[in-house]
Each structure stands twice: as C-alpha cells, then as structure tokens.
N, CA, C and O atoms as CSV, one atom per row, in Angstrom:
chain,resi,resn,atom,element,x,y,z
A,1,UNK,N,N,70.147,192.602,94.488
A,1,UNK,CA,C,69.544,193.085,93.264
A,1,UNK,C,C,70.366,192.573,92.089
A,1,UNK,O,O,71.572,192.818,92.083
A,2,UNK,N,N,69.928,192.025,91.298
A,2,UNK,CA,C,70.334,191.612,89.874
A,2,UNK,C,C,70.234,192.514,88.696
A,2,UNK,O,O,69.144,192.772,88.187
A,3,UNK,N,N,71.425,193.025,88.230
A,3,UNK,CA,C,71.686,193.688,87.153
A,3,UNK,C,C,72.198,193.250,85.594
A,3,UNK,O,O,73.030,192.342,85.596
A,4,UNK,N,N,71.928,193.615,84.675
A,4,UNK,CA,C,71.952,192.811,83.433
A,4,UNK,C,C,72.505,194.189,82.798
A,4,UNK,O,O,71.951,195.283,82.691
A,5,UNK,N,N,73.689,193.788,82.446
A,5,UNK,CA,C,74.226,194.986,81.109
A,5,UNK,C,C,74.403,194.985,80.105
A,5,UNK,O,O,75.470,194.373,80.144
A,6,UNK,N,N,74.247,195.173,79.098
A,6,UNK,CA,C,74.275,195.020,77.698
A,6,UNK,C,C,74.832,196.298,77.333
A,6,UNK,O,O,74.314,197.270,77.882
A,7,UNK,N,N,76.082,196.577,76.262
A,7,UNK,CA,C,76.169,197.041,75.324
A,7,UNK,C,C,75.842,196.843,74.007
A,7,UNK,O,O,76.031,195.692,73.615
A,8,UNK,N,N,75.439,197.566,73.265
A,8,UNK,CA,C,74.859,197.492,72.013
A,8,UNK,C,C,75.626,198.146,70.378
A,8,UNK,O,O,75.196,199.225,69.970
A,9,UNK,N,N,76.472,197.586,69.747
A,9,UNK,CA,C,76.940,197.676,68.778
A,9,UNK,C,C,78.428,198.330,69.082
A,9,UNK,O,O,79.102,198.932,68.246
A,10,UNK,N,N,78.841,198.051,70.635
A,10,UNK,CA,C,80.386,198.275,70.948
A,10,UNK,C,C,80.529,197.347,72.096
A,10,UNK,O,O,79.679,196.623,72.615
A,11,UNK,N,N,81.784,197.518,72.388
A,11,UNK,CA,C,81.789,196.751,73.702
A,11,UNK,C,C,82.085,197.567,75.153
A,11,UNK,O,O,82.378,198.737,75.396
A,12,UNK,N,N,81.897,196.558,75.867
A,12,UNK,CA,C,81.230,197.088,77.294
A,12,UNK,C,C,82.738,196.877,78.121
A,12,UNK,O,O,83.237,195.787,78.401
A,13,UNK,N,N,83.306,198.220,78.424
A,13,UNK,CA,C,84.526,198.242,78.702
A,13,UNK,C,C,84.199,198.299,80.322
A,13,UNK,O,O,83.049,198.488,80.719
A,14,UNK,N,N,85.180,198.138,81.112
A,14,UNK,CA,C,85.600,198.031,82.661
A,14,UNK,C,C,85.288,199.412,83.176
A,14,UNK,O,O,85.279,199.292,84.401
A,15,UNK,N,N,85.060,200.508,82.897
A,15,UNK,CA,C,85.014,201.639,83.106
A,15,UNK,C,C,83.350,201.998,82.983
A,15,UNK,O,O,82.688,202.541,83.868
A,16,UNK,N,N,82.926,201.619,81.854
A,16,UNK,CA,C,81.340,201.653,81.860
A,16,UNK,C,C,80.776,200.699,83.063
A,16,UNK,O,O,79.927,201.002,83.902
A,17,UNK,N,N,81.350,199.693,82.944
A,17,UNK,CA,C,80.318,198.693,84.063
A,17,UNK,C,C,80.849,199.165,84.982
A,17,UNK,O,O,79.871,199.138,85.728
A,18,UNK,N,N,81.717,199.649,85.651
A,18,UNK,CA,C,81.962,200.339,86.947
A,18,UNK,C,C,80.985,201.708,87.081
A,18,UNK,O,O,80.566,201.805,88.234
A,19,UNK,N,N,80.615,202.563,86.384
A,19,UNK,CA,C,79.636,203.453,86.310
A,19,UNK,C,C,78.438,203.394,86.499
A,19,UNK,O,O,77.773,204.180,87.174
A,20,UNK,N,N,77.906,202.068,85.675
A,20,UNK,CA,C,76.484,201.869,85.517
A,20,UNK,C,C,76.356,201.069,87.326
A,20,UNK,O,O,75.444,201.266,88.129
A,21,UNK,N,N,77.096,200.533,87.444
A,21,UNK,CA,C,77.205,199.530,88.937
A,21,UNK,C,C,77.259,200.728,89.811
A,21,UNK,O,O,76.673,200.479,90.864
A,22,UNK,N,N,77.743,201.946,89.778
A,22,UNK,CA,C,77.826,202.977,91.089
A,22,UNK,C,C,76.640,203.553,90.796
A,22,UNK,O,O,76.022,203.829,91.824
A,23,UNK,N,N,76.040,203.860,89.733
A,23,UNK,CA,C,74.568,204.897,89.707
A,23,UNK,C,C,73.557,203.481,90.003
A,23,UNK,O,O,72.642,203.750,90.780
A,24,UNK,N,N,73.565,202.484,89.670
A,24,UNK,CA,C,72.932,200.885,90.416
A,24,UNK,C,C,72.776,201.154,91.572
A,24,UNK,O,O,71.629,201.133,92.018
A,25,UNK,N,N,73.972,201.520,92.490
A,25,UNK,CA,C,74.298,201.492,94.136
A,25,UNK,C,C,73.442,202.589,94.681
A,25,UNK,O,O,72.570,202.491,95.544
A,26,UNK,N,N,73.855,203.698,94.003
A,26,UNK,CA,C,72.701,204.734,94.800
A,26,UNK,C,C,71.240,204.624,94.025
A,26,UNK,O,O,70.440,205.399,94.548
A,27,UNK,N,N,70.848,204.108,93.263
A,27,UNK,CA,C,69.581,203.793,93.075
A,27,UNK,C,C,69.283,202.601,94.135
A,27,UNK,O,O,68.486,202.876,95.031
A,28,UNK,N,N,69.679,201.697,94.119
A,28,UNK,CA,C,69.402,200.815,95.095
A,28,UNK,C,C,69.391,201.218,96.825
A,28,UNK,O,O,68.589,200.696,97.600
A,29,UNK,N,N,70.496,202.302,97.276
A,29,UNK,CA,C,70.386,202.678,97.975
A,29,UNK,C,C,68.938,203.828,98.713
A,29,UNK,O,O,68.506,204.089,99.836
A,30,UNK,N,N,68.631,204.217,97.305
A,30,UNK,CA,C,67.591,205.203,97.722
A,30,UNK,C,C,66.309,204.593,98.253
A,30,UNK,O,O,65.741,205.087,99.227
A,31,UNK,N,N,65.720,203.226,97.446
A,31,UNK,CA,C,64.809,202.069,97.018
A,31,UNK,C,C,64.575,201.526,98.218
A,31,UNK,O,O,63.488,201.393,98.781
A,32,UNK,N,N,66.327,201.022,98.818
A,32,UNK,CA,C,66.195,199.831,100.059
A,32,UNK,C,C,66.049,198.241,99.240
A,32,UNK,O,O,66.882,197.627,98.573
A,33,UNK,N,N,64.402,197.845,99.669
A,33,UNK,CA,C,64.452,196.492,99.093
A,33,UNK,C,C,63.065,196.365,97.607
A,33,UNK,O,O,62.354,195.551,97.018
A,34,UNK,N,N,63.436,197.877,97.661
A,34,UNK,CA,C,61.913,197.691,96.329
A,34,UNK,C,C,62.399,197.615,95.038
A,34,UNK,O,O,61.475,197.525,94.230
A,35,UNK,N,N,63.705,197.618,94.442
A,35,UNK,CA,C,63.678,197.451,92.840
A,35,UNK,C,C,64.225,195.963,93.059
A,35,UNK,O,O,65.279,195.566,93.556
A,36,UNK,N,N,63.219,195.336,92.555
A,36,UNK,CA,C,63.855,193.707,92.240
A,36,UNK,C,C,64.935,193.136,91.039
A,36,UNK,O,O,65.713,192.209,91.266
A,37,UNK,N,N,64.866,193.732,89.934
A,37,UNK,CA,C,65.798,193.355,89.146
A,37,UNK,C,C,66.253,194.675,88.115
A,37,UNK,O,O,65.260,195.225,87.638
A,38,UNK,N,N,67.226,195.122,87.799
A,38,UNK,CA,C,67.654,196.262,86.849
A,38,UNK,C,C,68.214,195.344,85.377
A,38,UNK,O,O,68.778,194.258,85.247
A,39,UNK,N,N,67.820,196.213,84.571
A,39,UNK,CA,C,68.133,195.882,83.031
A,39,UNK,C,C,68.704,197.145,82.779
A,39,UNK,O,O,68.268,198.180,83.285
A,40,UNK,N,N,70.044,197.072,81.712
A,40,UNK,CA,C,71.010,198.472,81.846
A,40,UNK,C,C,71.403,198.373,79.962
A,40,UNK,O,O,72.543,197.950,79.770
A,41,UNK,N,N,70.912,198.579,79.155
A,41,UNK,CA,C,71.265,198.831,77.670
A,41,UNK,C,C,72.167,200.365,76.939
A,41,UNK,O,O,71.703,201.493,76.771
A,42,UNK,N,N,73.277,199.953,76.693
A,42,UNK,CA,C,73.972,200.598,76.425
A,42,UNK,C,C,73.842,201.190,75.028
A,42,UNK,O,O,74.140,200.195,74.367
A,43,UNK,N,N,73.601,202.129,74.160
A,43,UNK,CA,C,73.721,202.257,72.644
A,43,UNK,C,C,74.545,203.407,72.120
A,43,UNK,O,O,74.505,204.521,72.641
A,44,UNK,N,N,75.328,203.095,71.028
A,44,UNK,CA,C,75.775,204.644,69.920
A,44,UNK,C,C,74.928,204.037,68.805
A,44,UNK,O,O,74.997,202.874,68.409
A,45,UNK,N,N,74.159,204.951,68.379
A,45,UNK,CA,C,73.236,204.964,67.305
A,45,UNK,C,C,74.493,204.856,65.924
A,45,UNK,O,O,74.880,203.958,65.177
A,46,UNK,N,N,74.788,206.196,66.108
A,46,UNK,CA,C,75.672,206.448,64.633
A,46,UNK,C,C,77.270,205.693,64.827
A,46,UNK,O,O,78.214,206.293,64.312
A,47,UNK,N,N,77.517,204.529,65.488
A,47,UNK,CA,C,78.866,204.419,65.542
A,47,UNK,C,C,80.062,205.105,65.702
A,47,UNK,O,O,80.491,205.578,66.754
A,48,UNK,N,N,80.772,205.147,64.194
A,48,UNK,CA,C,81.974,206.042,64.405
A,48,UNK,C,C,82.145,207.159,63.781
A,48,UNK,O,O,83.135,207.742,63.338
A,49,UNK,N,N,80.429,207.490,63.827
A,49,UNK,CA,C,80.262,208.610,62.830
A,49,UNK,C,C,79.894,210.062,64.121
A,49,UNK,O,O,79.436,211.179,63.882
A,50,UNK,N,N,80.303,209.469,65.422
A,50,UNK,CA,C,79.964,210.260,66.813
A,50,UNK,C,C,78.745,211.350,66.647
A,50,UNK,O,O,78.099,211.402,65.601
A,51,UNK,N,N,78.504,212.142,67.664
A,51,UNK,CA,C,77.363,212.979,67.711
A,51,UNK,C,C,77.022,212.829,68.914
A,51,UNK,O,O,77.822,212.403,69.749
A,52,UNK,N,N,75.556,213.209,69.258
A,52,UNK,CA,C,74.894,212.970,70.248
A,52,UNK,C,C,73.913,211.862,70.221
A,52,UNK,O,O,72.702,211.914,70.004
A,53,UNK,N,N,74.430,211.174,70.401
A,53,UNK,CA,C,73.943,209.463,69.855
A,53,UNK,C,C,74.579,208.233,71.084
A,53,UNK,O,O,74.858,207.060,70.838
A,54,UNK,N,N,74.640,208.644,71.856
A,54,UNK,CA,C,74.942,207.369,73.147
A,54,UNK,C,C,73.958,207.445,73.725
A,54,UNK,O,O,73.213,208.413,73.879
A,55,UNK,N,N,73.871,206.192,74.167
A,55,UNK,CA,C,72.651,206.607,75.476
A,55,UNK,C,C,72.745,205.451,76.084
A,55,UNK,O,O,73.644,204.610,76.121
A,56,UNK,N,N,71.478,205.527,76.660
A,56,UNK,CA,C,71.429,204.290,77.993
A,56,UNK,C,C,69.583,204.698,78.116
A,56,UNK,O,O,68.829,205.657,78.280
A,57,UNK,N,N,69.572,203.020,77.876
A,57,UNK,CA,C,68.125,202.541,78.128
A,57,UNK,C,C,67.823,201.548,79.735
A,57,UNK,O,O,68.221,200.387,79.817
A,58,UNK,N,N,67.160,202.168,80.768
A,58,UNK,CA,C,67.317,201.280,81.714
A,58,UNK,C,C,65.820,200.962,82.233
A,58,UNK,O,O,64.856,201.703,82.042
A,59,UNK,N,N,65.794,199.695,82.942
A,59,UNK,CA,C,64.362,199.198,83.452
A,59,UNK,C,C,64.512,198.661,84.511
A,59,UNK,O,O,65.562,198.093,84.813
A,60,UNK,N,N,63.441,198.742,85.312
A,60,UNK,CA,C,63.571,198.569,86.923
A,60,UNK,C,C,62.096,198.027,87.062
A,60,UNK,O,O,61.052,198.660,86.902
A,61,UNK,N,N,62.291,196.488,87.454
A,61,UNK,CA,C,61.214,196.176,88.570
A,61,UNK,C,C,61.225,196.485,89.497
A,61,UNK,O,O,62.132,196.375,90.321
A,62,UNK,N,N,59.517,197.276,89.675
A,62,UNK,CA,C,59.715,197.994,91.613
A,62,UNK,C,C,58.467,197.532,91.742
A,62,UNK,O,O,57.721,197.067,90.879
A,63,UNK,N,N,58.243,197.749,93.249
A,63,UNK,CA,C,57.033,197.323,94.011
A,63,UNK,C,C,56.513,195.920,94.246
A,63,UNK,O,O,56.695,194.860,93.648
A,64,UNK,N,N,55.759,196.283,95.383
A,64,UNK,CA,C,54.773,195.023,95.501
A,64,UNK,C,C,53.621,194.425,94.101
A,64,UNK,O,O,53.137,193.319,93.860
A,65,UNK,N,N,53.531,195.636,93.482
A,65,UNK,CA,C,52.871,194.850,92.352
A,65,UNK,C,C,53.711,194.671,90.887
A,65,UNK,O,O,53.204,194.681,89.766
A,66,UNK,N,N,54.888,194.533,91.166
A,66,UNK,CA,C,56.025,194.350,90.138
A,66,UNK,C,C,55.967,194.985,89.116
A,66,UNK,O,O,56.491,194.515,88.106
A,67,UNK,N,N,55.209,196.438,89.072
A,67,UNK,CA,C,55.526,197.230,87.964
A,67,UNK,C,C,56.723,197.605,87.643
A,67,UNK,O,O,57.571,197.778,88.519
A,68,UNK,N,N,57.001,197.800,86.264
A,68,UNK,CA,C,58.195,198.196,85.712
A,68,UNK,C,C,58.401,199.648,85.547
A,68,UNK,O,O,57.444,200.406,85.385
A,69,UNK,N,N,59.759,200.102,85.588
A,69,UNK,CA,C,60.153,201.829,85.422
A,69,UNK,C,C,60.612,201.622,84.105
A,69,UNK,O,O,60.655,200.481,83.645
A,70,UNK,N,N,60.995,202.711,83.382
A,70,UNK,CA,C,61.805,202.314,82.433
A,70,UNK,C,C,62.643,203.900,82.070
A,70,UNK,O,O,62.017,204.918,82.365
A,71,UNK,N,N,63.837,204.026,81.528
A,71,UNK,CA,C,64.030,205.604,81.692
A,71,UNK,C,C,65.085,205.281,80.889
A,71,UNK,O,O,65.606,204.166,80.865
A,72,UNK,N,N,65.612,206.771,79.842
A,72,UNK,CA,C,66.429,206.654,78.908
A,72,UNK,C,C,67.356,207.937,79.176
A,72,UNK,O,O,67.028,208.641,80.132
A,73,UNK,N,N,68.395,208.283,78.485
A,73,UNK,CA,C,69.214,209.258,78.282
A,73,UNK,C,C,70.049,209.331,77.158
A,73,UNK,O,O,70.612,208.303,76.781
A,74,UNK,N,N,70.232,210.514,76.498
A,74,UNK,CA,C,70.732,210.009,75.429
A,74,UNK,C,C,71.585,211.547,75.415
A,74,UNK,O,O,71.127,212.509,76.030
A,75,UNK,N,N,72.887,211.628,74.625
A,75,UNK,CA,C,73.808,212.819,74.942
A,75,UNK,C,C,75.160,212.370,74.000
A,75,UNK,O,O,75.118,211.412,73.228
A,76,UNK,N,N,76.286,213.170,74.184
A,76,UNK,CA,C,77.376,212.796,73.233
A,76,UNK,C,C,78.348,211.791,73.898
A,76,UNK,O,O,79.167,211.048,73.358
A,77,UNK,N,N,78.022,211.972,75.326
A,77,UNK,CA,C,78.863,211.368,76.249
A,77,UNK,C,C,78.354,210.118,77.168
A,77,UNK,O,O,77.597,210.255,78.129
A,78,UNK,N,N,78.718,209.281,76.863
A,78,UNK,CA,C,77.756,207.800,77.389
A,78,UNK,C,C,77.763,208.615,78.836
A,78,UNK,O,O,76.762,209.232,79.201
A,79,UNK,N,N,79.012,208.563,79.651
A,79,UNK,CA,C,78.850,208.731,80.822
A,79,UNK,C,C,77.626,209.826,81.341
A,79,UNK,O,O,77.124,209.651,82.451
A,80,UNK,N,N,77.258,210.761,80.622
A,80,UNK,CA,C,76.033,211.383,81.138
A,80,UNK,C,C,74.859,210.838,80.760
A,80,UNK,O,O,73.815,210.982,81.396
A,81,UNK,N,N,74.960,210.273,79.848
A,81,UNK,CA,C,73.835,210.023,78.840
A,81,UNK,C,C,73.388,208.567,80.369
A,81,UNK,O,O,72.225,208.466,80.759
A,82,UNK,N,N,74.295,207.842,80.849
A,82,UNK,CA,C,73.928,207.045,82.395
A,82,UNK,C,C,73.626,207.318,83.270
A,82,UNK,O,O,72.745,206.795,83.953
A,83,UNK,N,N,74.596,208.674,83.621
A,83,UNK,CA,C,73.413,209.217,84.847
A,83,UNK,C,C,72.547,210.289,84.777
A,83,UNK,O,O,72.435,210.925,85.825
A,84,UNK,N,N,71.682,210.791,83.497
A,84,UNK,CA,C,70.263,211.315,83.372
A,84,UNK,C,C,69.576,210.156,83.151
A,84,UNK,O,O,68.386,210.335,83.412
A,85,UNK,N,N,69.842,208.896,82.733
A,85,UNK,CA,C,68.961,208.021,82.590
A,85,UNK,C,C,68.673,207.284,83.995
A,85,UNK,O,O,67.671,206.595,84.192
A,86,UNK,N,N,69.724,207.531,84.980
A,86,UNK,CA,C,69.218,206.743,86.567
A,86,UNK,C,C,68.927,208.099,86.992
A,86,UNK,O,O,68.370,207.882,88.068
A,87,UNK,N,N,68.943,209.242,86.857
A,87,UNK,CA,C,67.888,210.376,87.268
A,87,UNK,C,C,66.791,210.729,87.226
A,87,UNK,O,O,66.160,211.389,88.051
A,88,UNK,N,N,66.210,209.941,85.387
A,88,UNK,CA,C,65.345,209.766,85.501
A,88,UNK,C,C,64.390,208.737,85.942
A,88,UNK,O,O,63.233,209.022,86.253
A,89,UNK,N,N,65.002,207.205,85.980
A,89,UNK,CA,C,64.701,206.054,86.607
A,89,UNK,C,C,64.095,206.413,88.151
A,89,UNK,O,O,63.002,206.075,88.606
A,90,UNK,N,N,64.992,207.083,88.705
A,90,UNK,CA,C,64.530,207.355,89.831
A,90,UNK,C,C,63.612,208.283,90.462
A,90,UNK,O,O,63.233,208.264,91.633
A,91,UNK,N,N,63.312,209.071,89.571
A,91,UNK,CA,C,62.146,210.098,89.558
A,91,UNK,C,C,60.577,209.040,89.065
A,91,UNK,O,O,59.429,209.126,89.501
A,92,UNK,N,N,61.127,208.161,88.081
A,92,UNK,CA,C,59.897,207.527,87.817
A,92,UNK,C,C,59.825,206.626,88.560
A,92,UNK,O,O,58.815,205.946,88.378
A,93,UNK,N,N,60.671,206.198,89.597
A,93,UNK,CA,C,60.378,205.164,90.289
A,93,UNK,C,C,59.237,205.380,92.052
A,93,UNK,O,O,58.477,204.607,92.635
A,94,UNK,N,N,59.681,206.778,92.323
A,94,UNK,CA,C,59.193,207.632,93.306
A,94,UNK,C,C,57.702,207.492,93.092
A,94,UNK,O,O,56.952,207.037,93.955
A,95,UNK,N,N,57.207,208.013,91.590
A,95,UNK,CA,C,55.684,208.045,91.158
A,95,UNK,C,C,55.628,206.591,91.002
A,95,UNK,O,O,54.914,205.994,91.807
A,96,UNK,N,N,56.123,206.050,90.295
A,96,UNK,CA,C,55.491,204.519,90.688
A,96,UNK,C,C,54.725,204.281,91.994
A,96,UNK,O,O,53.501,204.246,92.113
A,97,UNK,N,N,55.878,204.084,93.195
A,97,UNK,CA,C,55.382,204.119,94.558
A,97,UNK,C,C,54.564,204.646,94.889
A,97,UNK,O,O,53.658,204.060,95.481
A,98,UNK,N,N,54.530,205.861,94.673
A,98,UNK,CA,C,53.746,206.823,95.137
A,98,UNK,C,C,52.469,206.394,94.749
A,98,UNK,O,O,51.665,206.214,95.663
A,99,UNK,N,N,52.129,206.204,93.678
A,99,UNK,CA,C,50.707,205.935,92.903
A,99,UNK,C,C,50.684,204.524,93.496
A,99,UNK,O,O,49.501,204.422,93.821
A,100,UNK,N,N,51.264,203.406,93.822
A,100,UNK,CA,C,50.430,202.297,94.450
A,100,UNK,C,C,50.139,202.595,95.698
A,100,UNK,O,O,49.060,202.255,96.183
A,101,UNK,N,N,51.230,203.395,96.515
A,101,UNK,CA,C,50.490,203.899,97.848
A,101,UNK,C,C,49.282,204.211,97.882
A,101,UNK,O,O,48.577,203.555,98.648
A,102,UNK,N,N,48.761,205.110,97.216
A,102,UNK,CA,C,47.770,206.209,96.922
A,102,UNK,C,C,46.711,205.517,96.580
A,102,UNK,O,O,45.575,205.940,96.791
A,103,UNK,N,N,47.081,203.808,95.731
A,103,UNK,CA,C,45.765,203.058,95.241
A,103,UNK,C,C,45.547,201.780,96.618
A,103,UNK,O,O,44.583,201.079,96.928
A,104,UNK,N,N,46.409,201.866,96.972
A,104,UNK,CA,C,46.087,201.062,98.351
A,104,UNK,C,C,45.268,201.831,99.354
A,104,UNK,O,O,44.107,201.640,99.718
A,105,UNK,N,N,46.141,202.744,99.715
A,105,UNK,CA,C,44.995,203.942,100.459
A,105,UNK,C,C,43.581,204.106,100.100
A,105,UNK,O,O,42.783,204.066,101.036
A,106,UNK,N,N,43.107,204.292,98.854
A,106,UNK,CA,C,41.729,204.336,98.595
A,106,UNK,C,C,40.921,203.322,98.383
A,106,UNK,O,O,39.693,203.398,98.430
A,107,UNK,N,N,41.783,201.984,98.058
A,107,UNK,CA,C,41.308,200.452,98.283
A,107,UNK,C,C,40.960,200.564,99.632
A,107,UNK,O,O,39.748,200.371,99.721
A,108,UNK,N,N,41.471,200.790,100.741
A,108,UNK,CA,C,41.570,200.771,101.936
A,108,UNK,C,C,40.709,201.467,103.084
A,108,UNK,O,O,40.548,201.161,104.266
A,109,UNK,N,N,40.194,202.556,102.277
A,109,UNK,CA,C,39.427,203.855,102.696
A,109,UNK,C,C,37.809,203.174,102.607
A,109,UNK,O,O,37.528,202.785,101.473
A,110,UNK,N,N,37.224,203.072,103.171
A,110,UNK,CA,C,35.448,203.027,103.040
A,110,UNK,C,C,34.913,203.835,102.463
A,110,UNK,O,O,35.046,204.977,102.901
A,111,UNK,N,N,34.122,203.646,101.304
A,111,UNK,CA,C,33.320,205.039,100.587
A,111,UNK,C,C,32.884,205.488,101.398
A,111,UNK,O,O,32.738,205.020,102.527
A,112,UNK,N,N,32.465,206.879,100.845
A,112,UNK,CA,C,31.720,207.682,101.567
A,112,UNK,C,C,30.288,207.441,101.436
A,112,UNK,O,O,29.647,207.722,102.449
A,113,UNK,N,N,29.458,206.880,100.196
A,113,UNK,CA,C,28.338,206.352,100.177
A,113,UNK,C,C,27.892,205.256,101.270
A,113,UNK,O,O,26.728,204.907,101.468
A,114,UNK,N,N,28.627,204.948,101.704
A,114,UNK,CA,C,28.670,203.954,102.701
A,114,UNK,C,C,28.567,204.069,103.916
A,114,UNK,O,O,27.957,203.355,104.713
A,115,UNK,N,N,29.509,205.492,104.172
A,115,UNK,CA,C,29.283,205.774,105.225
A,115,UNK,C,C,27.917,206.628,105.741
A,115,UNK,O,O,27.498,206.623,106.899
A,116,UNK,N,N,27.334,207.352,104.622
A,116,UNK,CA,C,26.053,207.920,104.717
A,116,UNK,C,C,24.884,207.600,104.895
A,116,UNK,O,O,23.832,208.201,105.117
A,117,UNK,N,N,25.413,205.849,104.684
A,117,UNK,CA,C,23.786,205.261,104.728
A,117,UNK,C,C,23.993,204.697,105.908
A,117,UNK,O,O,23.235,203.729,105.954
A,118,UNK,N,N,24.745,204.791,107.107
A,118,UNK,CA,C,24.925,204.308,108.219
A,118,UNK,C,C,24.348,205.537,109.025
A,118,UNK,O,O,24.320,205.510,110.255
C-alpha cells in the first residue's frame, strides 16, 4: 500500500510519520488487500495562535470499483485529531464495502418479475 503524507503549513516531524504509518498498519490490517493507495494531510489552521485547529484529512482508495473514502479529524492535539480521522476512515470504509457487496448481490439476484412470468 502506498502512502503519501503531507504536512500543511508546519513540518512533518519523525514522530508524526511514525503515527500516521501505525494507524496506516492497522487500517491496512483490518482491509487485507482492499485499500489501494492512502493520502494522509496534515493541518494547524491557526498556526501559533494554537486552539483546536489540527487535524488530519485522509483518503483511501478501496474496492473493486476504486471508490474513494475520505475522513477528517480535527482537535487541539494532532495526535488525536489522526486517530479519529482513521476511525473514521475506517467506519467509512466498512459502508463502502458493504454497499458494493449489496449492489453486486442485487446485480446478481434475478428479478422477481421474471421470475413470475416463468
């Protein structure tokens, strides 16, 4: 899996990319071989004026039909503000699946009009 990190208006210290790379691992771990590429955006809105203004913007190609996830977090503390945003990545990644399962299944299913006129 290919990951892309970006920080945004600071820099991207050894400690963040070790974070974003372990909540990566168990997202990837949960997945197996379905997220094809992760995008990981780092931001403080207000600089050095602090608050609740960090966050993390992340996107995930999943599936056979290469839809995208996309999931944010935002908090005072980057480090949480990363892992509610792969908490939520991964909650939206579940319904992703889930909903192409569900449209394959009924692709797959024979109407019932169909079957009535037999």
């Amino acid at each position: 899996m290919k990951i892309d990190i970006q920080a945004r208006n600071f820099s991207l210290t050894e400690a963040l990319r070790t974070a974003v790379e372990a909540e990566a691992r168990r997202y990837h771990a949960e997945f197996a071989e379905r997220p094809q590429a992760l995008s990981v955006r780092l931001f403080d809105v207000n600089g050095i004026r602090h608050g609740i203004d960090k966050g993390c913007l992340v996107s995930a190609r999943v599936g056979s039909f290469k839809s995208t996830v996309v999931a944010s977090g935002i908090d005072s503390d980057l480090y949480r503000a990363i892992t509610a945003a792969f908490a939520r990545l991964t909650r939206g990644t579940r319904q992703s699946l889930n909903r192409s399962r569900q449209l394959r299944r009924t692709a797959s299913e024979p109407s019932t009009t169909a079957n009535a006129a037999l």
